[in-house]
N, C-alpha and C positions, 0 to 999 in steps of 0.2 A: 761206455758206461762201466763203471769200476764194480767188480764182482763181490760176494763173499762168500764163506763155505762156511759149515757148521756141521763141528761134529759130535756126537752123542752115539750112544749105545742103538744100535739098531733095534725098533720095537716089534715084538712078534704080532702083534694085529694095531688096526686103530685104537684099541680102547686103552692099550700101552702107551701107546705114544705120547713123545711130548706136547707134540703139535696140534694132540685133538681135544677139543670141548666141548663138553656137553652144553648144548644153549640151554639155559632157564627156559624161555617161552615157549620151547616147542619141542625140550627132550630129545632133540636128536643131536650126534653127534657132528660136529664142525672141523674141519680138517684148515688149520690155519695156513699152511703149505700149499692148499689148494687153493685157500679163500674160496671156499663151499662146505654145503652139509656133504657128507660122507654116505651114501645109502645103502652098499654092499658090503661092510665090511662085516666077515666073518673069524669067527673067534680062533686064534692064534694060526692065521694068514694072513697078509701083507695083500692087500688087494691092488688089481690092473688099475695103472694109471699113479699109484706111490710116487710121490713129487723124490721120495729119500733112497738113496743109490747106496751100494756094499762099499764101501773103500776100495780101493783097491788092494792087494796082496802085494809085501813086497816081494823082491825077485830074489830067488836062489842062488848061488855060486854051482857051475856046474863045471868039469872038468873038460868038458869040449866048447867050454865059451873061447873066443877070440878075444883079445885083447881090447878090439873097438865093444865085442859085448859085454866085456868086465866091466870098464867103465860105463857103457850106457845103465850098466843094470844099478850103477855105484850113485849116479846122475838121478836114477829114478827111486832109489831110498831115496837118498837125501832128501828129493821131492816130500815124501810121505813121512819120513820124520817132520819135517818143516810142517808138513799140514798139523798132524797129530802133535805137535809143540811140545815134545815131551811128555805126552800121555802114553808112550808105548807103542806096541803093534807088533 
């Protein structure tokens, strides 16, 4: 099954986020990521169970890398440029 990623600004609780909606008929908050209402979230925390993950960091240049770790860490930007498609990081 072919994947896909999505990136956006990470939200400091559910009522940030892009992913959540307030239903009409019953006022509670819907977490589209989850496909369910949302019942614990508290205000600017990220609550257990968050379908939305940190990016990863890219990697440092360090003077005691080895040459196989230069490139792996060269392998793993490129990685997260290619996600972030020119938005940075």
């Amino acid at each position: 099954m072919a994947k896909a990623v999505l990136v956006m600004d990470m939200p400091k609780d559910c009522y940030d986020c892009q992913l959540g909606v307030i239903a009409d008929w019953t006022n509670e908050l819907f977490c589209a990521g989850k496909d369910k209402a949302v019942n614990n979230c508290i205000p600017n925390k990220k609550p257990d169970g968050c379908p939305l993950k940190l990016m990863p960091e890219k990697a440092v240049k360090s003077i005691h890398d080895s040459d196989e770790m230069w490139f792996w860490n060269q392998g793993w930007n490129a990685c997260i440029d290619k996600i972030l498609g020119g938005m940075g990081g």
